[in-house]
MDTraj code that builds the backbone (N, CA, C; nanometers):
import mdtraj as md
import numpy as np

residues = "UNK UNK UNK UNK UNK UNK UNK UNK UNK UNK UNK UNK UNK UNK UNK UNK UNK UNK UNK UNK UNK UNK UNK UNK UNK UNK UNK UNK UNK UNK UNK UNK UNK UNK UNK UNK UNK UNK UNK UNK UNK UNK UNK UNK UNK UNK UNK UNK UNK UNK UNK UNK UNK UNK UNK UNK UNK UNK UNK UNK UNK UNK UNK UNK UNK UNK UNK UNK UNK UNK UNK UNK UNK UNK UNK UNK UNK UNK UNK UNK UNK UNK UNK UNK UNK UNK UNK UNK UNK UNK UNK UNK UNK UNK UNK UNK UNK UNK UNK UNK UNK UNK UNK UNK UNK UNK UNK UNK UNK UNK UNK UNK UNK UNK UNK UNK UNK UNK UNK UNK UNK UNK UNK UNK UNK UNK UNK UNK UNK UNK UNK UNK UNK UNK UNK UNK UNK UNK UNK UNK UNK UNK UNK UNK UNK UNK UNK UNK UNK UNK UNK UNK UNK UNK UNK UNK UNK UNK UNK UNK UNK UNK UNK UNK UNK UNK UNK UNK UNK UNK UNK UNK UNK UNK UNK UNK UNK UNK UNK UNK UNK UNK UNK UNK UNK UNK UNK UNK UNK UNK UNK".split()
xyz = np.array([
    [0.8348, -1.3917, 0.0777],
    [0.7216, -1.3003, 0.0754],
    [0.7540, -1.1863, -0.0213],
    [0.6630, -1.1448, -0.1230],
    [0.6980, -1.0642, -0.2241],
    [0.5913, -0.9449, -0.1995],
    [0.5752, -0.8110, -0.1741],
    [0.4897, -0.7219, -0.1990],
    [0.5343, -0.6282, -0.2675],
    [0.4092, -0.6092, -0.3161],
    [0.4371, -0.4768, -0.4334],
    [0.3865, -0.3689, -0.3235],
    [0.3936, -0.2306, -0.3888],
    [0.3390, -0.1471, -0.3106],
    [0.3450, -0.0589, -0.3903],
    [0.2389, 0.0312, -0.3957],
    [0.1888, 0.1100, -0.5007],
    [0.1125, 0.2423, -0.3893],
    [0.1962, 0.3948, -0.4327],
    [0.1882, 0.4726, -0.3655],
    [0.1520, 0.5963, -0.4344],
    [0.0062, 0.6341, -0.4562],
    [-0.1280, 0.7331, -0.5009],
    [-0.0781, 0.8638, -0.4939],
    [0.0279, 0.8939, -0.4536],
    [0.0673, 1.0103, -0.4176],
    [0.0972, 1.1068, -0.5066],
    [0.1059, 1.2407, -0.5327],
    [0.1617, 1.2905, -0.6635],
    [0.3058, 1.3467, -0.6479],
    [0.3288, 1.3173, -0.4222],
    [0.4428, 1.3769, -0.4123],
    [0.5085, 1.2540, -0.3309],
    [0.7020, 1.2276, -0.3495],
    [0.7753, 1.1609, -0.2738],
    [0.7800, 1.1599, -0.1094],
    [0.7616, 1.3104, -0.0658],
    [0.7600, 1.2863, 0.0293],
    [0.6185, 1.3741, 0.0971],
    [0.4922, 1.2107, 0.1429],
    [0.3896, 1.2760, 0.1870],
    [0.3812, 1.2062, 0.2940],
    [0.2409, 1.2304, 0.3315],
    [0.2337, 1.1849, 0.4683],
    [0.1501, 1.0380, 0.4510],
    [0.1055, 0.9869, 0.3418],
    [0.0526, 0.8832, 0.2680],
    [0.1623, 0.7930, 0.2662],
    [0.3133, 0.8584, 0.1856],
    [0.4189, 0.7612, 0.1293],
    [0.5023, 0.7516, 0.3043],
    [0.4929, 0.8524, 0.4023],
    [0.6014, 0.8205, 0.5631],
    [0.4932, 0.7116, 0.6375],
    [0.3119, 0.6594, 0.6020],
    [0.3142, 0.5483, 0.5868],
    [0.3571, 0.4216, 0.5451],
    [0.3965, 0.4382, 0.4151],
    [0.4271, 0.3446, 0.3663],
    [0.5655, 0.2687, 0.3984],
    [0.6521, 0.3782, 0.4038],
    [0.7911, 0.3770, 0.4364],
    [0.7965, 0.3121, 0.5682],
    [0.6792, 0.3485, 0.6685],
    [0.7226, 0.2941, 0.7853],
    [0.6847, 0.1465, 0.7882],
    [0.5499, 0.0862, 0.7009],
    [0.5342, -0.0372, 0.6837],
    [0.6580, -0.1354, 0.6321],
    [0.7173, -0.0698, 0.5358],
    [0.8740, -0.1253, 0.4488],
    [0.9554, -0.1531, 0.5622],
    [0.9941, 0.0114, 0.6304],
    [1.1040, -0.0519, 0.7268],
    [1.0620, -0.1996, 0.8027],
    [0.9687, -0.1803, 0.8670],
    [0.9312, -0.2985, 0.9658],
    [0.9102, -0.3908, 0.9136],
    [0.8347, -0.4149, 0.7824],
    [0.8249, -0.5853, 0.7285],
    [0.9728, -0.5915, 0.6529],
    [1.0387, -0.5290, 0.6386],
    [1.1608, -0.5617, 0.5438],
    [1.2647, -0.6116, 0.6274],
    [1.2382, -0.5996, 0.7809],
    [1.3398, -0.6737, 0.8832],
    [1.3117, -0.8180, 0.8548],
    [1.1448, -0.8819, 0.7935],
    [1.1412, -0.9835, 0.8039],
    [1.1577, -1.0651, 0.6923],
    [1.2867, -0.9886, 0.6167],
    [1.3093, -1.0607, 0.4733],
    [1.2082, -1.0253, 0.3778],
    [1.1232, -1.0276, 0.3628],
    [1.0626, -0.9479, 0.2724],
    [1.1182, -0.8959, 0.0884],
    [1.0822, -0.9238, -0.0150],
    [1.0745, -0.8346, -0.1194],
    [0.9909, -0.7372, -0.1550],
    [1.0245, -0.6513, -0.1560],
    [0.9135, -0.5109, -0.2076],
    [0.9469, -0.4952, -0.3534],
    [0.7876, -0.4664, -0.3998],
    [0.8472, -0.4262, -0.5324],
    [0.7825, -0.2750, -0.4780],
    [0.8392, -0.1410, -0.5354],
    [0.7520, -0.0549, -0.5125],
    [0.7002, 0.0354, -0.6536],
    [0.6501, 0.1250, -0.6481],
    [0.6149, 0.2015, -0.7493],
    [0.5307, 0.2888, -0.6985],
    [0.5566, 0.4243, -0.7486],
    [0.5051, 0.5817, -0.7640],
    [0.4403, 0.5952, -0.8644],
    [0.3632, 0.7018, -0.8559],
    [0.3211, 0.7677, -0.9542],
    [0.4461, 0.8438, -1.0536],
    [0.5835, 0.8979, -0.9803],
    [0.6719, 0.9427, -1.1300],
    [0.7345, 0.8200, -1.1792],
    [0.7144, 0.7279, -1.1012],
    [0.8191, 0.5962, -1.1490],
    [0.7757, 0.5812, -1.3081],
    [0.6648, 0.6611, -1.3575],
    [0.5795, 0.6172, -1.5039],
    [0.6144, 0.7401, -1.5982],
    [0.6207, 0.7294, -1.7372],
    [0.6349, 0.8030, -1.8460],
    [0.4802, 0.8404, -1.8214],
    [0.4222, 0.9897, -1.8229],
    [0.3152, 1.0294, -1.8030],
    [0.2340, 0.9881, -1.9277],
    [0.2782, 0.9912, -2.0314],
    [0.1803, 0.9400, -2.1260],
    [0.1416, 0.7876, -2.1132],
    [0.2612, 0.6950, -2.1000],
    [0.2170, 0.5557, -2.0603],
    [0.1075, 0.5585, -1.9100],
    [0.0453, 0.6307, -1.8506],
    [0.0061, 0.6216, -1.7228],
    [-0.1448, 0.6511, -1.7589],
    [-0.1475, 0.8139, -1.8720],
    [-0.2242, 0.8518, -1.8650],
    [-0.2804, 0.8033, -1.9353],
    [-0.2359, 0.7510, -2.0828],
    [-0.3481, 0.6826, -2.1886],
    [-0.3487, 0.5221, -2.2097],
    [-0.2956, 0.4415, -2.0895],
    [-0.3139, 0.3183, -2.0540],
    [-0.2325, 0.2353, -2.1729],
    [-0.0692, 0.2884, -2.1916],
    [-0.0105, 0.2328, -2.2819],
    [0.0455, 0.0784, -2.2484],
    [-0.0999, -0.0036, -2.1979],
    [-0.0267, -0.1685, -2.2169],
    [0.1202, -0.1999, -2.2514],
    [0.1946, -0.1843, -2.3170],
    [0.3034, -0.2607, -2.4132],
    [0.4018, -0.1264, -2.3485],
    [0.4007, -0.0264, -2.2844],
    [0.5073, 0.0541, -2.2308],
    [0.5990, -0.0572, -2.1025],
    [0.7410, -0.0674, -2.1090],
    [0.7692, -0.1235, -2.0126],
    [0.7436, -0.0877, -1.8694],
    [0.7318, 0.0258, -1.8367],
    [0.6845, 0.0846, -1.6939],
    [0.5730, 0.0161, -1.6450],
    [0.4646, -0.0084, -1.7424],
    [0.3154, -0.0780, -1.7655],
    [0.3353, -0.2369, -1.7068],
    [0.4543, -0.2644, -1.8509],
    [0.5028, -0.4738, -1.7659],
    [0.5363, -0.4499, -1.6877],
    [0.6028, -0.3672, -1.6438],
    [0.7019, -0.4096, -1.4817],
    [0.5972, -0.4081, -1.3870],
    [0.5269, -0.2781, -1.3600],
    [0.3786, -0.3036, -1.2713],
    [0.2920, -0.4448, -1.2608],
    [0.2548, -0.4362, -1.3987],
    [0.1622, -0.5398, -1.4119],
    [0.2680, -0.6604, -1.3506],
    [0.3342, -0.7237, -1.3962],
    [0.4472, -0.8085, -1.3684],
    [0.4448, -0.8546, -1.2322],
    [0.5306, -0.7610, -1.1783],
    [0.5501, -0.7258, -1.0012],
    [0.3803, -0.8317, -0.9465],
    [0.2615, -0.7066, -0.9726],
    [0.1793, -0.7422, -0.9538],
    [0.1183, -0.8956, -0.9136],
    [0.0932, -0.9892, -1.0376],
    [0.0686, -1.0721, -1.0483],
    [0.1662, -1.1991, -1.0124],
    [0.3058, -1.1648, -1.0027],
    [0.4159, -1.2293, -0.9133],
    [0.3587, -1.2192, -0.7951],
    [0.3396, -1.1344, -0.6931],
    [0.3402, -1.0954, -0.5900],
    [0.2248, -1.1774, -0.4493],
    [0.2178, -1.1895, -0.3232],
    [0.1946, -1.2088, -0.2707],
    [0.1015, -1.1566, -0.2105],
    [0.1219, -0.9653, -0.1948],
    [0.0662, -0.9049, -0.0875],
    [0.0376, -0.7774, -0.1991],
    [-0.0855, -0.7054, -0.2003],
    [0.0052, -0.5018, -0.2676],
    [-0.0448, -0.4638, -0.1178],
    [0.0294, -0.3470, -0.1151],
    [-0.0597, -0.2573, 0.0111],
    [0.0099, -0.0806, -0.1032],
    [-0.1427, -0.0237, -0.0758],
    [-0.1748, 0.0648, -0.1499],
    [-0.1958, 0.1988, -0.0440],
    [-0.1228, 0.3177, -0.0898],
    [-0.1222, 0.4457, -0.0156],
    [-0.2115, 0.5152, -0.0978],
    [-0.2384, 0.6208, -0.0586],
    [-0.3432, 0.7422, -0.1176],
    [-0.3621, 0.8209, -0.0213],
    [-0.3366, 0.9808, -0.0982],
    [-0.4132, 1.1105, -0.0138],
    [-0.5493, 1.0925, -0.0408],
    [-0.6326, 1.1364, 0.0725],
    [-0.7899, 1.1774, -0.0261],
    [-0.8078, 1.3181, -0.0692],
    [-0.8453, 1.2682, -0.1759],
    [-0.8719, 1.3797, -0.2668],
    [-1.0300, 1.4176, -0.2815],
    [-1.1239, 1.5180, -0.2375],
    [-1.2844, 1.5178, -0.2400],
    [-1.3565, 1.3718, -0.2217],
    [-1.3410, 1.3447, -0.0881],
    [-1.3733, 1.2454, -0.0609],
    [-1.3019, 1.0948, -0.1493],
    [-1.2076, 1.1087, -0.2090],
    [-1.2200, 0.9760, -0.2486],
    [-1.0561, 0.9523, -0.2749],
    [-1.0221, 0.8381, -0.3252],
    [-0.8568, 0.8284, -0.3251],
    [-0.8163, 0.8696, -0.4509],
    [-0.6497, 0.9200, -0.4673],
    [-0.6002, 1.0244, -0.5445],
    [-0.6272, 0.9481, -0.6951],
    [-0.6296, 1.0232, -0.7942],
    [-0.6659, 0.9969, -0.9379],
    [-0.5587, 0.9060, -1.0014],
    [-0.4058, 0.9636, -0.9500],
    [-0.3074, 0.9077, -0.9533],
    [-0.3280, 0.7466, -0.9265],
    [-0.3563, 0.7724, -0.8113],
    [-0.3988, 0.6094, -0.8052],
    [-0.4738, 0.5109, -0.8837],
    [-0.5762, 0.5690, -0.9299],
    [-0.6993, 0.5093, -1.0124],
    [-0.6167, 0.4666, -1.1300],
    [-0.5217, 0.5746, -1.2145],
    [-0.4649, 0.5468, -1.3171],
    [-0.3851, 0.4324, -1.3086],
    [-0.2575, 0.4023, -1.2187],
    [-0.2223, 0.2654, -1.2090],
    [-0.3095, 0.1838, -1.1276],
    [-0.4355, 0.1548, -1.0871],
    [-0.4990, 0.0445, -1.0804],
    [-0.5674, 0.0084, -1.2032],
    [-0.5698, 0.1278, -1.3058],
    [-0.6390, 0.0989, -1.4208],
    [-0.5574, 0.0295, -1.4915],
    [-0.4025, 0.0016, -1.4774],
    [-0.3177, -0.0494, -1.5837],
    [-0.3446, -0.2031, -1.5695],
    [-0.3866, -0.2364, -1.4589],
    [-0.3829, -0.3902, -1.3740],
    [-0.5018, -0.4470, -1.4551],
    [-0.4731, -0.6006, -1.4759],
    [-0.5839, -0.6268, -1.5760],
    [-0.6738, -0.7106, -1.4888],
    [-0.7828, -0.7802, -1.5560],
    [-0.8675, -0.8059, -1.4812],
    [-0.8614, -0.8874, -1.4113],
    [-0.8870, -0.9020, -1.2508],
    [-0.8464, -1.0163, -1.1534],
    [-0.7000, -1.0333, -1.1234],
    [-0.5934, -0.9392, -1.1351],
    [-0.4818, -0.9267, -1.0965],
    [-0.5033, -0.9474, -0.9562],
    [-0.5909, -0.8685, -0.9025],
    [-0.5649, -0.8723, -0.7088],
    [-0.6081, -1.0186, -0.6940],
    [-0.6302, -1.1213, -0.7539],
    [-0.7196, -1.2734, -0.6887],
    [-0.5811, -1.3253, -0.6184],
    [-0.6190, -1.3649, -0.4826],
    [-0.5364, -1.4297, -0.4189],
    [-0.4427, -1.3791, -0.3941],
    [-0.4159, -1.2106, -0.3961],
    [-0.3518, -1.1174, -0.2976],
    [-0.4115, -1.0612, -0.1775],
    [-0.3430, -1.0949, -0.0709],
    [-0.3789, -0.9883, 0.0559],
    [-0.3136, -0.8397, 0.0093],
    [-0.4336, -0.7801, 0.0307],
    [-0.4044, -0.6373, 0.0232],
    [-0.4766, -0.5416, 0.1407],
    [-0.4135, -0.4556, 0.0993],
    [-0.3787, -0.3911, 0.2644],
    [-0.3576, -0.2000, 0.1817],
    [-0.4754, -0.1166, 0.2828],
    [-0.4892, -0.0019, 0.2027],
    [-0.4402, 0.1228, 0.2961],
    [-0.4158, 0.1818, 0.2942],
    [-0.3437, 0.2919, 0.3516],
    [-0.3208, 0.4576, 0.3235],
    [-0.4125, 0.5355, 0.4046],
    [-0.4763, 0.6555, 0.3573],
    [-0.4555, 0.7583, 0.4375],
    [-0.4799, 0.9056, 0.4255],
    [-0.4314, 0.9746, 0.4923],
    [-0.5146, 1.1258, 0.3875],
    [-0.5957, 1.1687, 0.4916],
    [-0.6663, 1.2511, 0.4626],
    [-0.6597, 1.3956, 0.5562],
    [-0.7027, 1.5378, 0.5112],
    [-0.7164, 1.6557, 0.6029],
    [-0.8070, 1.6454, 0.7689],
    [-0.8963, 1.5557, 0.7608],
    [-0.9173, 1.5128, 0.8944],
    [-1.0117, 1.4092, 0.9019],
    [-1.0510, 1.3481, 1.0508],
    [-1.0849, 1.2437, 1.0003],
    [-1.2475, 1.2281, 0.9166],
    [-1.3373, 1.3017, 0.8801],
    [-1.3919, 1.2952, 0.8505],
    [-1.4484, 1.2240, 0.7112],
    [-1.3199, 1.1564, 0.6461],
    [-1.2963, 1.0975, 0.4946],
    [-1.2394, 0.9437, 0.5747],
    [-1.2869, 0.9082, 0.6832],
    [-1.2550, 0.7726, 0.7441],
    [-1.3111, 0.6455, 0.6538],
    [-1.4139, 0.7165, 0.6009],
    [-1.4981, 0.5651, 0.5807],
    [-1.4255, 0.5290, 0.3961],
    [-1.3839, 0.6406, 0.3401],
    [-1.3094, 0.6243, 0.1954],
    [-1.2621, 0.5610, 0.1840],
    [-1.1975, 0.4385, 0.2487],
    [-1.1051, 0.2931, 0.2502],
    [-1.2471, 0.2078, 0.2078],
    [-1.3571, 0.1974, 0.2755],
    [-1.4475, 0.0895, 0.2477],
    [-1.5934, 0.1681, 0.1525],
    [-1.6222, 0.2933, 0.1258],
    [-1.6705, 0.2511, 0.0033],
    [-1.6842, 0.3585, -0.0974],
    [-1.5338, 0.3793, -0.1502],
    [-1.4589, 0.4825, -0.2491],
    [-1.3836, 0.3297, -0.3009],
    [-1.2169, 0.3102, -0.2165],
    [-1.1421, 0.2171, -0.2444],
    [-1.1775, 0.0413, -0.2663],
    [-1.2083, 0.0096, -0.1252],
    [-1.2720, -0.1636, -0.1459],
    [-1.3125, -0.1695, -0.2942],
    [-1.4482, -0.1287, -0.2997],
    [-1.5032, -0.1730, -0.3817],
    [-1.4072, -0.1429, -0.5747],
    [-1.3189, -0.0637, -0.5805],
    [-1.2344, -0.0812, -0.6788],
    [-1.1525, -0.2161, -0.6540],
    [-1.1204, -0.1840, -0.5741],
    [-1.0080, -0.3235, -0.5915],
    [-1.0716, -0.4632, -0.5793],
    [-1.1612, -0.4846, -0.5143],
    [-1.2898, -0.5878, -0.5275],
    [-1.2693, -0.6403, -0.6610],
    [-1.3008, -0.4879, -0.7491],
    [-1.3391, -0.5245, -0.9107],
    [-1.2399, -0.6012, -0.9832],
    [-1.1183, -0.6101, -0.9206],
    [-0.9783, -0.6301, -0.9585],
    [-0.9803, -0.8016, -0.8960],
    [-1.0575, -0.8165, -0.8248],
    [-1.0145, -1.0061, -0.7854],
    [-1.0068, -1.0113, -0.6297],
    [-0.9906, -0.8547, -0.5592],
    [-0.8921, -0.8604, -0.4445],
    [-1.0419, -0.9140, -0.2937],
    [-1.0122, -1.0327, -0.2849],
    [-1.1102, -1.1012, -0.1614],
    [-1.0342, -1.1093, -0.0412],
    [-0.9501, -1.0408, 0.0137],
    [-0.8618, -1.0964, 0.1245],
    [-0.8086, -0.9180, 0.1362],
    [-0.9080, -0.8434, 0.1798],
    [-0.8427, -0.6893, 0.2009],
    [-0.8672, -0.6996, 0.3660],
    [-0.7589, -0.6408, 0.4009],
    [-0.7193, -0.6260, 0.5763],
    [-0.7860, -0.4984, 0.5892],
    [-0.8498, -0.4639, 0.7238],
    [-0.8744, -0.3482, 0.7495],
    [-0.7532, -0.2645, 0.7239],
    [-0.8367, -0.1350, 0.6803],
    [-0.7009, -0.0129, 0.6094],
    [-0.6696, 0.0351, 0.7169],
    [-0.5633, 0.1373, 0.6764],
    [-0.5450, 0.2052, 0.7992],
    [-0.5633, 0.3292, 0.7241],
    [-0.6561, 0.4246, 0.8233],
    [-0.6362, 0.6205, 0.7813],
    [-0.5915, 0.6843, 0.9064],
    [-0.5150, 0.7817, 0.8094],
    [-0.4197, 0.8973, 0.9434],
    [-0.4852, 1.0620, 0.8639],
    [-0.5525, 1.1412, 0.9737],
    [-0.5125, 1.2340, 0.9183],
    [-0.3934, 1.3440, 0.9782],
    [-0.3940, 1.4917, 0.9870],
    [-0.2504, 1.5350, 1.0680],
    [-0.2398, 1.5556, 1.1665],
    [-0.3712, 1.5062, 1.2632],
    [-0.3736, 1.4512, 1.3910],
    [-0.2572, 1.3157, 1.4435],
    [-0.2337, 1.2484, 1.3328],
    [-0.1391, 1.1602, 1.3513],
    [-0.0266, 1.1044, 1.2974],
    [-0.0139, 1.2438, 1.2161],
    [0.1258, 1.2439, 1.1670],
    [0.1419, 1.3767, 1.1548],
    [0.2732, 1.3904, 1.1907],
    [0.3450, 1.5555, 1.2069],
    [0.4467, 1.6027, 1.1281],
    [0.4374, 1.7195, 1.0554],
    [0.5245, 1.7591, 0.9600],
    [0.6622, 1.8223, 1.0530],
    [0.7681, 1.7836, 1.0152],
    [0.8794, 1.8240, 1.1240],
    [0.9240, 1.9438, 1.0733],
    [1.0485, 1.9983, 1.1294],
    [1.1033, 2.1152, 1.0964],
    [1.1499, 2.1361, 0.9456],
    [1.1989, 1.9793, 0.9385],
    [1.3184, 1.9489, 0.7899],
    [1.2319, 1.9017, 0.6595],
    [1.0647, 1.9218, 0.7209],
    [1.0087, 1.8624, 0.5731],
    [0.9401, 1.7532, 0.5565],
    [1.0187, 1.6283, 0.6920],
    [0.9753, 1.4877, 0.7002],
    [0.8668, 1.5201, 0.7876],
    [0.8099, 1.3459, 0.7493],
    [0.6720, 1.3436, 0.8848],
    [0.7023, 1.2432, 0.9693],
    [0.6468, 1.2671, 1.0863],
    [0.6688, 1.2073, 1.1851],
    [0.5144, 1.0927, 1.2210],
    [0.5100, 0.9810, 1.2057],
    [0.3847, 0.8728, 1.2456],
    [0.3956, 0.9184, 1.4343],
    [0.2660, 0.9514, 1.4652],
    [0.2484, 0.9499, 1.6059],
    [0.2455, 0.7928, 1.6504],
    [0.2513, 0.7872, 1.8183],
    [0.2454, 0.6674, 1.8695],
    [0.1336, 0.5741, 1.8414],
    [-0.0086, 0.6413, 1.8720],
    [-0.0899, 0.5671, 1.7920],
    [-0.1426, 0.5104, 1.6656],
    [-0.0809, 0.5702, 1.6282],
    [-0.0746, 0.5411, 1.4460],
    [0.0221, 0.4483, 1.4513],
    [0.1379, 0.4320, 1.4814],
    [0.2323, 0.3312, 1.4754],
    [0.1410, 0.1864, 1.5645],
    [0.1039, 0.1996, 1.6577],
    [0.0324, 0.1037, 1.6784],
    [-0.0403, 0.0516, 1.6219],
    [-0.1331, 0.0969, 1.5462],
    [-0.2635, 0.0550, 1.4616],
    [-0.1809, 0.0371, 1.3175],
    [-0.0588, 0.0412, 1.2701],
    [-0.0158, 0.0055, 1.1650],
    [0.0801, -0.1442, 1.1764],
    [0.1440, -0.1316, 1.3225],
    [0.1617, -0.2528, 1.4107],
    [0.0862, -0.3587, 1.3751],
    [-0.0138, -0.3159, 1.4127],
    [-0.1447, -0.4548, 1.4140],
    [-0.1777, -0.4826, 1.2639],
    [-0.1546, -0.4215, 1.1442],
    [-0.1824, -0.4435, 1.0379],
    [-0.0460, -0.5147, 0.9624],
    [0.0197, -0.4661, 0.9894],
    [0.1926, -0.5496, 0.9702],
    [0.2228, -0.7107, 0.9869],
    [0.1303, -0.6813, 1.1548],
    [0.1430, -0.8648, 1.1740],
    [-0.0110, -0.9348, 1.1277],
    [-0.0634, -0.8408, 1.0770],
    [-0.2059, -0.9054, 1.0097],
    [-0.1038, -0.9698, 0.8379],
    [-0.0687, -0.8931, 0.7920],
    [-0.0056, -0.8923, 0.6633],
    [0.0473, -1.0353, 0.6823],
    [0.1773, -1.0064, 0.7938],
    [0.2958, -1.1254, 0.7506],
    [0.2034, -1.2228, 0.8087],
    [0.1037, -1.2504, 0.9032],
    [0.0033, -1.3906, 0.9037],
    [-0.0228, -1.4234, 0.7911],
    [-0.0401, -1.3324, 0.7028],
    [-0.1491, -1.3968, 0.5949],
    [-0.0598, -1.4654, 0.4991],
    [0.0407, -1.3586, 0.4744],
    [0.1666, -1.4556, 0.3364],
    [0.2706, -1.5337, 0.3609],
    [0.2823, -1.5665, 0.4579],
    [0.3930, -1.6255, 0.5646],
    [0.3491, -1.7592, 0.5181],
    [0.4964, -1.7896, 0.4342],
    [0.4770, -1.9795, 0.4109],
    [0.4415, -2.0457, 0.4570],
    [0.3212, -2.1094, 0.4744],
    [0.2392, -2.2110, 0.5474],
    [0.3381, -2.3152, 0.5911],
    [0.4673, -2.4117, 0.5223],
    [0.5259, -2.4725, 0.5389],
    [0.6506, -2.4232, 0.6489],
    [0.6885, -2.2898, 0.6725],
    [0.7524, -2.2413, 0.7407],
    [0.6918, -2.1541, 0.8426],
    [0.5400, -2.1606, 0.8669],
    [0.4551, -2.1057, 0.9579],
    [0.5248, -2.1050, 1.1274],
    [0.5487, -2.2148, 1.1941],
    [0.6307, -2.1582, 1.3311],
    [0.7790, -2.1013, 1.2931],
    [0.8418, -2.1190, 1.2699],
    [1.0021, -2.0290, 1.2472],
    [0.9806, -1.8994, 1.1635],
    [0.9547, -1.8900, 1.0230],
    [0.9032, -1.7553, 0.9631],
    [0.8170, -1.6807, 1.0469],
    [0.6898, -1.6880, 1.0952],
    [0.6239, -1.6158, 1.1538],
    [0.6937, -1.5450, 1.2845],
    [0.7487, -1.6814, 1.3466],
    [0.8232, -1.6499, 1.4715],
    [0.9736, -1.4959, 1.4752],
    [1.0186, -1.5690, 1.3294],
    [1.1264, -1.4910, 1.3315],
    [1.0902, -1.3378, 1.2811],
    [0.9737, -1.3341, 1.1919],
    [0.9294, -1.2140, 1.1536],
    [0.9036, -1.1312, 1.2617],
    [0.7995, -1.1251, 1.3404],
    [0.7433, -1.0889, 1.4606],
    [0.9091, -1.0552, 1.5551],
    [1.0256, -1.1448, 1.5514],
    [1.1156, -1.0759, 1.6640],
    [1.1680, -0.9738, 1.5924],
    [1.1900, -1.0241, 1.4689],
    [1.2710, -0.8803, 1.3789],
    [1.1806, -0.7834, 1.4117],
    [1.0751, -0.7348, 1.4222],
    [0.9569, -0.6603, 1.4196],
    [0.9757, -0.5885, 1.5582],
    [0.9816, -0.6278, 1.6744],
    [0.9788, -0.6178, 1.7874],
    [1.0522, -0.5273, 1.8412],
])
top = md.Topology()
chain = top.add_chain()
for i, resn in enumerate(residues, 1):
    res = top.add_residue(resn, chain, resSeq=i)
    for name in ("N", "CA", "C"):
        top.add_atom(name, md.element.get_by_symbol(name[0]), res)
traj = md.Trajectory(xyz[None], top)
């Protein structure tokens, strides 16, 4: 199982990317490859003026179209997901997402920017090929907590509802030929 994961954020440590991180830990018990990528992982000019032929550009694109699964983070930004983001989905060429499960993951000032997964985001990545999107998950800081040291903390329910999207994921890319033992063994690592 190969996922990329591509994280909208403009900062390392948000409450968008201690999603993401917590999806990694838990599918990465089940063998798993991640490819990941940030927004600094890029030379700002290759990001900003869509320098195709920059290697930062192949490796994305690359990853990408190798890949199995993306699952995509984002703050919202005025209703809609971060710009950052838009820029590397803009690098992805056309129909990159066909025949990826993707899986979206958001985190806004409250919940009132709930519905921005289905029709801000979907419909971009739609444009991209992507027919197999899992319900997203949004947190705002109702369900994740900034700690003393800086980090965030995923509340219990949020870990649940990211639970259920985890084993939505590994259903979907989980080698059909290794469907009872992979699935099986994923799910105990998980547990």
């Amino acid at each position: 199982m190969h996922i990329v994961t591509l994280a909208g954020s403009p900062s390392a440590n948000s409450r968008s990317t201690s999603m993401l991180d917590y999806l990694r830990q838990r599918i990465g018990a089940a063998n798993a490859q991640f490819s990941s990528f940030a927004l600094d992982d890029f030379d700002p000019n290759a990001l900003v003026q869509g320098h195709w032929d920059h290697p930062d550009v192949a490796a994305l694109r690359d990853a990408v179209l190798a890949s199995d699964a993306v699952v995509i983070t984002t703050p919202v930004y005025q209703a809609s997901f971060s710009g950052g983001l838009k820029l590397m989905l803009d690098l992805l060429p056309q129909g990159a997402l066909t025949r990826k499960t993707v899986l979206a993951l958001a985190t806004g000032g409250s919940d009132h920017h709930l519905l921005m997964l289905d029709y801000a985001l979907k419909p971009v990545l739609s444009s991209l090929g992507a027919r197999h999107q899992l319900a997203g998950v949004y947190a705002s800081p109702l369900h994740i907590e900034k700690e003393m040291d800086g980090r965030y903390r995923l509340g219990e329910e949020l870990q649940s509802r990211l639970n259920v999207v985890i084993d939505e994921l590994i259903d979907a890319i989980a080698p059909a030929t290794a469907e009872p033992r992979t699935r099986h063994a994923a799910r105990l690592a998980l547990a």
